[in-house]
ZAMARGU-4260 file (C-alpha; in steps of 0.2 Angstrom, whole numbers, plus 5000, padded with zeros to 4 digits):
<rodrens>
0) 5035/4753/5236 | 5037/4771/5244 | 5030/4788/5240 | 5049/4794/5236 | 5060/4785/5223
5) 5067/4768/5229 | 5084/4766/5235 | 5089/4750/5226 | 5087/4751/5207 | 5077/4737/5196
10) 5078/4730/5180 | 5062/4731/5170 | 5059/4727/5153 | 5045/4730/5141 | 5038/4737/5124
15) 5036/4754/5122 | 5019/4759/5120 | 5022/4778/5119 | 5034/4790/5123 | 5023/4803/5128
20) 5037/4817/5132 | 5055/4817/5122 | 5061/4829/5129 | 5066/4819/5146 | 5062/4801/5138
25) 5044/4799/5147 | 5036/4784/5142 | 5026/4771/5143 | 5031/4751/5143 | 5021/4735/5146
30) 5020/4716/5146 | 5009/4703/5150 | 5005/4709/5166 | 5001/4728/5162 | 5007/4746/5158
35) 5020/4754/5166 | 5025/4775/5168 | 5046/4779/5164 | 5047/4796/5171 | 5061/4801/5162
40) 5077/4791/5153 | 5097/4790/5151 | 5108/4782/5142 | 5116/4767/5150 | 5130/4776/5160
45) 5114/4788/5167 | 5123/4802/5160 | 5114/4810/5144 | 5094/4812/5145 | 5083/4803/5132
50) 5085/4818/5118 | 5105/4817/5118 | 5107/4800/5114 | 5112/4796/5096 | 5103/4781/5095
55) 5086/4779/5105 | 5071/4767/5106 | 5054/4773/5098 | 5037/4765/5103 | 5034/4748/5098
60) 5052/4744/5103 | 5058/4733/5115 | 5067/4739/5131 | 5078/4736/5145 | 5077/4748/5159
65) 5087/4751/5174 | 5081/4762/5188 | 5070/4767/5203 | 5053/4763/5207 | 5042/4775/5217
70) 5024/4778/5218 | 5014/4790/5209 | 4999/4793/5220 | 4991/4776/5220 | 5001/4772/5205
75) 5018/4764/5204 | 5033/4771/5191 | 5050/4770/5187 | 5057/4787/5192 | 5073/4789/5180
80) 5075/4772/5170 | 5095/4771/5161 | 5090/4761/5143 | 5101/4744/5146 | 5097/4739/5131
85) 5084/4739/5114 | 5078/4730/5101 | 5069/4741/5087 | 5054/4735/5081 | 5055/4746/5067
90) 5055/4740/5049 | 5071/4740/5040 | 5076/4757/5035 | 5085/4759/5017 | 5091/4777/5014
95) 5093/4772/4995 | 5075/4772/4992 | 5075/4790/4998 | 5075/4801/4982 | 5088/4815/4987
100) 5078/4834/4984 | 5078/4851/4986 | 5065/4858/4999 | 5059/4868/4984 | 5056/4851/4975
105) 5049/4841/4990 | 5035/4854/4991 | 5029/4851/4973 | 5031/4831/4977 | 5017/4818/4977
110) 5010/4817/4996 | 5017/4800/5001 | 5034/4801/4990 | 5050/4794/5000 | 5061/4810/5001
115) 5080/4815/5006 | 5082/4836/5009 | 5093/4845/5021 | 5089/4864/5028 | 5092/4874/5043
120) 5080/4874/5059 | 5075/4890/5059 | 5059/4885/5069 | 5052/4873/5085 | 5036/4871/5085
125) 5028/4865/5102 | 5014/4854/5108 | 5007/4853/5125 | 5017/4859/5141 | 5031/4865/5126
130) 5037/4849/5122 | 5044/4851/5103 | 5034/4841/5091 | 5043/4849/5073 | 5054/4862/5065
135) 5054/4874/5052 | 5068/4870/5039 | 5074/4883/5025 | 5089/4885/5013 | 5093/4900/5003
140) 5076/4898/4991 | 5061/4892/5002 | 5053/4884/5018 | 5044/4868/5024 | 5038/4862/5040
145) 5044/4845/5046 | 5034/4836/5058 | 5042/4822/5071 | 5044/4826/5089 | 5061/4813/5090
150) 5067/4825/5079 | 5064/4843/5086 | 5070/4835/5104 | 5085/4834/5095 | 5089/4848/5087
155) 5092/4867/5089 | 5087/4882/5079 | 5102/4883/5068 | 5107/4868/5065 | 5110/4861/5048
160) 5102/4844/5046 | 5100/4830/5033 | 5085/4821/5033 | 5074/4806/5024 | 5055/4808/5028
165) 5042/4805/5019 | 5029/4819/5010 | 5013/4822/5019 | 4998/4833/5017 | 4989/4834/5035
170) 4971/4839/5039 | 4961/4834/5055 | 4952/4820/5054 | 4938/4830/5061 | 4939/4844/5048
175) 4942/4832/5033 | 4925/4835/5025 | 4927/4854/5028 | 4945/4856/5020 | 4938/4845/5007
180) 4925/4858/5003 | 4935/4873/5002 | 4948/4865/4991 | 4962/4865/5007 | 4974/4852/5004
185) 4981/4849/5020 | 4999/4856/5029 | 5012/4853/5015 | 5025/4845/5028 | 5036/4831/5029
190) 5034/4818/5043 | 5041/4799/5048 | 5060/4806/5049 | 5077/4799/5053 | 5089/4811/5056
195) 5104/4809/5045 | 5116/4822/5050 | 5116/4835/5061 | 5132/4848/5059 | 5125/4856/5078
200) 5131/4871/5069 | 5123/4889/5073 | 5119/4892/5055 | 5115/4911/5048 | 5098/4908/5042
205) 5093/4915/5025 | 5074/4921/5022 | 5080/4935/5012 | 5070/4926/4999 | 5053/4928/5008
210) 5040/4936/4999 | 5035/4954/5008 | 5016/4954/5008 | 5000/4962/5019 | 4993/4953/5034
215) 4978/4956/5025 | 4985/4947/5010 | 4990/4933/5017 | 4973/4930/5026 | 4965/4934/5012
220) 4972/4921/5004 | 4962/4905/4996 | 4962/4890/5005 | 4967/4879/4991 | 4982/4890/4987
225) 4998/4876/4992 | 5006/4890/5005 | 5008/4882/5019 | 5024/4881/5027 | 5031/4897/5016
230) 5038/4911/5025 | 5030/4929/5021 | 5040/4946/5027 | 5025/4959/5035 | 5024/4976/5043
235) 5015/4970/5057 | 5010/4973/5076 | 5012/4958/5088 | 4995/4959/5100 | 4994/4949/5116
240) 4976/4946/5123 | 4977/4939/5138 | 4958/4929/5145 | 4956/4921/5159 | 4962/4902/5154
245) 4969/4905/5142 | 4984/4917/5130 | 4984/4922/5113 | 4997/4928/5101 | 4991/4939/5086
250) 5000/4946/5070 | 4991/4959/5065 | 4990/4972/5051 | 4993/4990/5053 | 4975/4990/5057
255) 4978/4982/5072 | 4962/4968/5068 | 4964/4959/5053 | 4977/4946/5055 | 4976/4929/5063
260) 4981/4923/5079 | 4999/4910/5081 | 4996/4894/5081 | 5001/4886/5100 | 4998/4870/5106
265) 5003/4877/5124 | 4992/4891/5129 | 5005/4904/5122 | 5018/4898/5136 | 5028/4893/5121
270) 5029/4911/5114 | 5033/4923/5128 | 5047/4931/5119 | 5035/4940/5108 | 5030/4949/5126
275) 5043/4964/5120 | 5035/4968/5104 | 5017/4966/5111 | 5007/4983/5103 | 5023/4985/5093
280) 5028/4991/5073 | 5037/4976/5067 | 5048/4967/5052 | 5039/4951/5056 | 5046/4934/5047
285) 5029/4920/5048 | 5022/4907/5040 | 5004/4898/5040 | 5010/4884/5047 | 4991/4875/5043
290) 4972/4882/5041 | 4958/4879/5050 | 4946/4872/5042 | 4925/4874/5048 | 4908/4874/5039
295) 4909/4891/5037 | 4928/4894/5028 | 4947/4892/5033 | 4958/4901/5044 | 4979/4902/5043
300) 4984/4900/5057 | 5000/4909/5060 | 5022/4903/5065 | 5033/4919/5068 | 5049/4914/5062
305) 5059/4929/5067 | 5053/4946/5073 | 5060/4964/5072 | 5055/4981/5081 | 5053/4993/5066
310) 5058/5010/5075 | 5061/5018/5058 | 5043/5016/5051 | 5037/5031/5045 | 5017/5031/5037
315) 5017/5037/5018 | 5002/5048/5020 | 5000/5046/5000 | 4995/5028/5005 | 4983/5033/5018
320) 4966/5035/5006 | 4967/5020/4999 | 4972/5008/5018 | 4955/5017/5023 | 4946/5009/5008
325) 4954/4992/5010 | 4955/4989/5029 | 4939/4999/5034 | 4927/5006/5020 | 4924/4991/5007
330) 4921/4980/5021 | 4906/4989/5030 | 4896/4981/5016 | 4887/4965/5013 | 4887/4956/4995
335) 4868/4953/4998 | 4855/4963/5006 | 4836/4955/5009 | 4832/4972/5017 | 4835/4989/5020
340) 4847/4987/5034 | 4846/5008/5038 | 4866/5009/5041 | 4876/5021/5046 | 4894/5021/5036
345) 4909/5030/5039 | 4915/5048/5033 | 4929/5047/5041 | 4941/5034/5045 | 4942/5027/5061
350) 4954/5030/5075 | 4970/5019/5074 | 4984/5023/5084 | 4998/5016/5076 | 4998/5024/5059
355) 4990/5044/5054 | 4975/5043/5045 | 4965/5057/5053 | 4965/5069/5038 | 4955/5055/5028
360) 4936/5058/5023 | 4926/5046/5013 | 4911/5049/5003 | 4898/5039/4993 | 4887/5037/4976
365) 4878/5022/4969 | 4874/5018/4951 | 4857/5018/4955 | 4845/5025/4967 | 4831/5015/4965
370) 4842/5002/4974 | 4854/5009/4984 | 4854/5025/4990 | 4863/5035/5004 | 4853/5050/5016
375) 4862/5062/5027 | 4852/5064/5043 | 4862/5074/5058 | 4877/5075/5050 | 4879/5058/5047
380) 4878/5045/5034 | 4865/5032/5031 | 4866/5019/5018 | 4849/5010/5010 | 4844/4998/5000
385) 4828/4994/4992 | 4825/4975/4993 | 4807/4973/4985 | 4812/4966/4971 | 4829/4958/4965
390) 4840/4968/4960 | 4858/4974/4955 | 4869/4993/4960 | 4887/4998/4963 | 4891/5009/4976
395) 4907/5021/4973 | 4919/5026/4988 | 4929/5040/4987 | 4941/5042/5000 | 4950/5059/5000
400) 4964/5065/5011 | 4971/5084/5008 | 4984/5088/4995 | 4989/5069/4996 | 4984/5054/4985
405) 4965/5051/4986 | 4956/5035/4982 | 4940/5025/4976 | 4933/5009/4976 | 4917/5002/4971
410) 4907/4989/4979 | 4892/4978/4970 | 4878/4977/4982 | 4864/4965/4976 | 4846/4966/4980
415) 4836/4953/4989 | 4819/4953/4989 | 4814/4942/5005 | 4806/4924/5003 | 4789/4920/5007
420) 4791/4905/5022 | 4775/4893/5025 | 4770/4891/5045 | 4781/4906/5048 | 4779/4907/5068
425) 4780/4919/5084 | 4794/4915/5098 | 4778/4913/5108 | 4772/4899/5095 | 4786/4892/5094
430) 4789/4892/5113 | 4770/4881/5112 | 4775/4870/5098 | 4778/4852/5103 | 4795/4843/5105
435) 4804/4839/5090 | 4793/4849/5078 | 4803/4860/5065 | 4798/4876/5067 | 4802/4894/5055
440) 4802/4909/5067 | 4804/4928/5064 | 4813/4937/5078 | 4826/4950/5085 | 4842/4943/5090
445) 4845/4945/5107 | 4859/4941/5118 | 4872/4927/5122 | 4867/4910/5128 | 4880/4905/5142
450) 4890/4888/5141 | 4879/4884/5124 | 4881/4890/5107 | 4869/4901/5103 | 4858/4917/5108
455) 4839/4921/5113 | 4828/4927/5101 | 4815/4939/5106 | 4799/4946/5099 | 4785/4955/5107
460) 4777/4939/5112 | 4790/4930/5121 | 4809/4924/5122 | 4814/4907/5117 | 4836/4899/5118
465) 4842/4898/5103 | 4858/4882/5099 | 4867/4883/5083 | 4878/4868/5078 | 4895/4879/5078
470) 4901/4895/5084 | 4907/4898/5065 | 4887/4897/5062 | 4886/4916/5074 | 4899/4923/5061
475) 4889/4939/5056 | 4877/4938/5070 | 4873/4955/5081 | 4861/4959/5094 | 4848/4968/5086
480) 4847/4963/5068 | 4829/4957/5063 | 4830/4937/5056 | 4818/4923/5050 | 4826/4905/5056
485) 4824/4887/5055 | 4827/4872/5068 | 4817/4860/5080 | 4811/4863/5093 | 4818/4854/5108
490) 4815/4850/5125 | 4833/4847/5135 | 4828/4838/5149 | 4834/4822/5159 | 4819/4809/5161
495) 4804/4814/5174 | 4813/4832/5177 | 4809/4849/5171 | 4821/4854/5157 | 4826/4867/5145
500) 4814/4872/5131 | 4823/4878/5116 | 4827/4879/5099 | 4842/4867/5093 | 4851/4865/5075
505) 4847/4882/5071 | 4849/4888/5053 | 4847/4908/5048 | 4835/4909/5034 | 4838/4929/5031
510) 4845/4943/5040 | 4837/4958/5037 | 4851/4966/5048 | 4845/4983/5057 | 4851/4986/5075
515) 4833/4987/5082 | 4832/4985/5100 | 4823/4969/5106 | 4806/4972/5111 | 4803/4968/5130
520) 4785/4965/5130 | 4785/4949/5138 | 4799/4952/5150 | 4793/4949/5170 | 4794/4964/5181
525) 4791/4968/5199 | 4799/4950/5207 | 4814/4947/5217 | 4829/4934/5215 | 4819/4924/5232
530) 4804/4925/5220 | 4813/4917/5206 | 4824/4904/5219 | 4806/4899/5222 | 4803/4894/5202
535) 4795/4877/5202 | 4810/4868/5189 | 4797/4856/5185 | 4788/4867/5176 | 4800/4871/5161
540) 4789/4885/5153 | 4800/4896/5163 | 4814/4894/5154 | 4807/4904/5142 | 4806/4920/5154
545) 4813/4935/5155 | 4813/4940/5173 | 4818/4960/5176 | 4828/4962/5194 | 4831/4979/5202
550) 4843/4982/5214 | 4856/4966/5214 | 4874/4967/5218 | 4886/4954/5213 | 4896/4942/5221
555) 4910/4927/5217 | 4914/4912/5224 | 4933/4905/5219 | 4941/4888/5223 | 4953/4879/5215
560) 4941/4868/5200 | 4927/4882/5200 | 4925/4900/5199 | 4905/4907/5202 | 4896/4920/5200
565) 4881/4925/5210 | 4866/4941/5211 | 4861/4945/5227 | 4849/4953/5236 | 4850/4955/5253
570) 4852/4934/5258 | 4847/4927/5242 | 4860/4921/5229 | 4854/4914/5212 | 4871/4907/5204
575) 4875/4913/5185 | 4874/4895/5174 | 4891/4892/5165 | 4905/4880/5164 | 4919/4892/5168
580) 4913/4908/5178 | 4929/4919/5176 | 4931/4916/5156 | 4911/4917/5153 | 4908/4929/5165
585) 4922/4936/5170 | 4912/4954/5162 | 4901/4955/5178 | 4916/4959/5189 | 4919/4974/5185
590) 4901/4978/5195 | 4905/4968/5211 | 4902/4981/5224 | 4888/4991/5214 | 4870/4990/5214
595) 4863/4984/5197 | 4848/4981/5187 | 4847/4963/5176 | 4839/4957/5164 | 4838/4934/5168
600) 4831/4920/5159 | 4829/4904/5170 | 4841/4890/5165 | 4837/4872/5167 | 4852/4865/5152
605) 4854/4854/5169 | 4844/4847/5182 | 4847/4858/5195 | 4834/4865/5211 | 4833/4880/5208
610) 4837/4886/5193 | 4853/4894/5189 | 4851/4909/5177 | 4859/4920/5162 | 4861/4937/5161
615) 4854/4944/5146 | 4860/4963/5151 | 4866/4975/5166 | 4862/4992/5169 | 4871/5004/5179
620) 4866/5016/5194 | 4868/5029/5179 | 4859/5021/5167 | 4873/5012/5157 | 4868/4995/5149
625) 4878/4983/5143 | 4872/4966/5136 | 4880/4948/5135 | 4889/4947/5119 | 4900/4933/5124
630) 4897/4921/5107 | 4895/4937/5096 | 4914/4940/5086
</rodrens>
């Protein structure tokens, strides 16, 4: 065996376990004596690759290979194999039990009905490293999204085909119980294909039937609406956000925020050719090719079918009033308020530089004042409510632009008036409560946890980590806002070792919003980073400190599987606790070369001497603060 392919060629046969790439015929074969990698596959001359061959084996077949053996590392392979021979393993495939349909009529079909349709490929979807896993068909009437990878391998976009495939409606397993909740059905698709025909035709494709509809529409949309799979036509704006790990496609409305992002299952590498409409007005073809389904609601996640620069688009100022009450002035407002959250709203609309709306004002009144009520203070705008008792007003939004069209909307804002909660706790008495005890605590929330989900909450008595179950459980959440919450108090810690004191499955209780900064009371001042290198980590009341720092600078350590933070003073480094320094972290860069002041909290998620830390905030030689907001939206 040798680290280069093998001179003479071998014959090996097998059953396929998987073929893990079609798009050059990698699989996996075994026998009695093990598993073995094909990196790649021919036809039987060697000429055409895996994807070319009309006729090709599946997993659970039988093959005959012929090829070169190398090693893989410490693992041998067969470099390019030339399928000899196969013996499907497939059941017998009848075509005549297929019921022949329109694509309009196998969306309406029974999930699991036998179906025959034919359409265009007008899209590829991709899995991981861009291998195409299924395509977009459409005649002149409507869309559905097939899924089989043998069958996007083979095809192109264009290309007319003739399938039979069987109706399915797909959830993750793991968000079953949440589609199930929200009434999503699943991906209307077709999957398990043979390929009948293929004309290999470059096809005009038709989507001149596609509804034209808002990104905000679309996303707006209910979960158990059967729209999967449609194509939609939108004025949008493409937007790239580049992270480090990782690339994300958006199609946004002319707000350039509310839309959703493209679905990729290949860190946007298989959608560079929206890089020249990135910031862009476009005629944008899409579908929601599926939802995202979590405890808290469903996302659609987005397929751009075909894409336009629209460099005749022209703003209709008379339409200008009422975008600002639909994308920016209804939406400032909560359904429910449990307390006066002292906000300040908008008079004017905000700055958008893709559409004019500069010369729009807004104004307020409410039904009733003993409610809700709005002050002027400095020339702005505050809105109130009074949540003693419970209780029902409507707020009225008159948005006004010039001599063009004006607009108003109302808004129903309910009253709440704020539980009484039994045993209702300090951070301090919680911090003192034993492990495992469920505890309700009144706090301010403060800034993001690092590598958990979660935040601290602060009060005048102490600071205590905070882990919800999901990051759809922080939707809502800001620093500052005044909340009463349940959860247990934990201890993370392996056995014999200091460990983290926290609060785990976390639940907000009520939200009394507010922005009110977080009281510092209890926050340590006066030491050093040597002084808090020194920590003793048995001793896991420090967790729950807030150390003030003056005078750090910060530093970086890169190599290939890690990227680290550091503060340092003078030859002192304490490392910043995370998982992956340049996507959590990647914030503190921007001071590398200044000297800073910090706010840090002791971290001991892991056993570790001495304790790694979190920044809670930074503050500038000038004075500038800014805070870590990293599982905040």
């Amino acid at each position: 065996m040798t680290p280069t392919a093998s001179t003479e060629r071998y014959y090996v046969k097998g059953e396929i376990v998987e073929v893990s790439n079609p798009a050059y015929g990698e699989m996996t074969i075994k026998d009695s004596t093990g598993e073995l990698l094909v990196y790649g596959t021919y036809g039987a001359d060697g000429e055409d690759r895996y994807p070319a061959l009309e006729e090709k084996p599946v997993a659970g077949d039988y093959v005959l290979l012929y090829g070169n053996i190398q090693m893989y590392g410490d693992t041998p392979e067969i470099k390019s194999g030339w399928i000899i021979d196969f013996k499907s393993n497939a059941a017998p495939f009848d075509p005549s039990q297929y019921e022949e349909m329109t694509l309009s009529e196998a969306r309406a079909a029974e999930d699991g009905t036998l179906i025959r349709t034919e359409g265009i490929v007008s899209a590829i979807t991709n899995a991981s490293g861009v291998v195409p896993n299924g395509v977009l068909l459409t005649d002149s009437e409507t869309s559905m999204y097939v899924y089989d990878d043998a069958l996007a391998n083979s095809v192109k976009v264009g290309n007319k085909i003739d399938i039979c495939a069987t109706k399915d409606y797909f959830v993750l397993d793991t968000e079953s119980s949440y589609a199930e909740k929200w009434g999503y059905k699943g991906s209307n698709q077709l999957a398990n294909v043979h390929l009948m025909e293929n004309d290999k035709g470059e096809n005009k494709i038709d989507l001149s039937w596609a509804d034209e509809i808002t990104v905000k529409n679309l996303v707006e949309t209910p979960a158990n609406e059967d729209i999967t799979g449609l194509v939609y036509k939108s004025t949008a704006v493409i937007h790239k956000d580049v992270k480090p790990g990782y690339t994300n496609y958006y199609i946004n409305d002319l707000d350039n925020s509310t839309g959703s992002y493209v679905y990729t299952q290949a860190n946007g590498a298989d959608f560079g050719w929206l890089d020249q409409y990135d910031g862009k007005i476009c005629s944008v073809y899409y579908t929601a090719l599926n939802a995202k389904s979590t405890s808290t609601g469903t996302v659609w996640r987005f397929l751009p079918v075909q894409v336009e620069e629209d460099t005749d688009f022209a703003f209709d100022q008379d339409n200008a009033a009422q975008f600002v009450l639909d994308y920016y002035a209804t939406s400032q407002f909560a359904a429910v308020y449990q307390a006066d959250p002292e906000m300040e709203v908008l008079t004017a609309a905000p700055a958008n530089d893709l559409i004019d709306l500069t010369g729009v004002s807004l104004s307020y009144s409410s039904s009733d004042e003993n409610v809700v009520w709005f002050t002027e203070e400095g020339g702005k705008t505050y809105f109130h409510v009074d949540a003693s008792e419970t209780k029902t007003a409507t707020v009225t939004i008159t948005a006004s632009n010039g001599t063009h069209k004006g607009a108003t909307a109302t808004v129903t804002i309910t009253a709440q008036a704020k539980p009484e909660f039994e045993n209702l706790l300090t951070v301090k008495q919680a911090i003192d409560s034993a492990v495992g005890t469920e505890v309700v605590v009144d706090g301010i929330v403060g800034p993001s946890l690092v590598n958990k989900v979660g935040f601290y909450l602060i009060d005048e008595s102490g600071a205590i980590a905070v882990q919800v179950e999901t990051e759809d459980e922080m939707a809502g959440l800001a620093i500052g806002q005044t909340v009463t919450l349940s959860g247990i108090r934990d201890l993370k810690a392996d056995e014999g070792v200091g460990g983290q004191i926290n609060i785990r499955n976390a639940t907000i209780e009520y939200n009394e919003f507010g922005n009110k900064p977080y009281p510092t009371d209890s926050f340590i001042t006066g030491k050093t980073i040597a002084d808090v290198l020194a920590l003793d980590t048995d001793e896991n009341i420090h967790t729950t400190e807030v150390y003030v720092i003056e005078d750090v600078t910060v530093t970086e350590e890169a190599a290939q599987y890690y990227h680290n933070y550091y503060l340092t003073q003078g030859e002192d480094d304490l490392r910043l606790y995370c998982n992956n320094g340049q996507s959590q972290y990647g914030w503190v860069a921007d001071y590398i070369g200044e000297t800073i002041d910090v706010e840090i909290a002791p971290c001991q998620w892991n056993t570790r001497t001495p304790y790694a830390c979190c920044i809670l905030s930074v503050t500038d030689s000038e004075g500038n603060t800014v805070y870590n907001e990293l599982n905040f939206d």
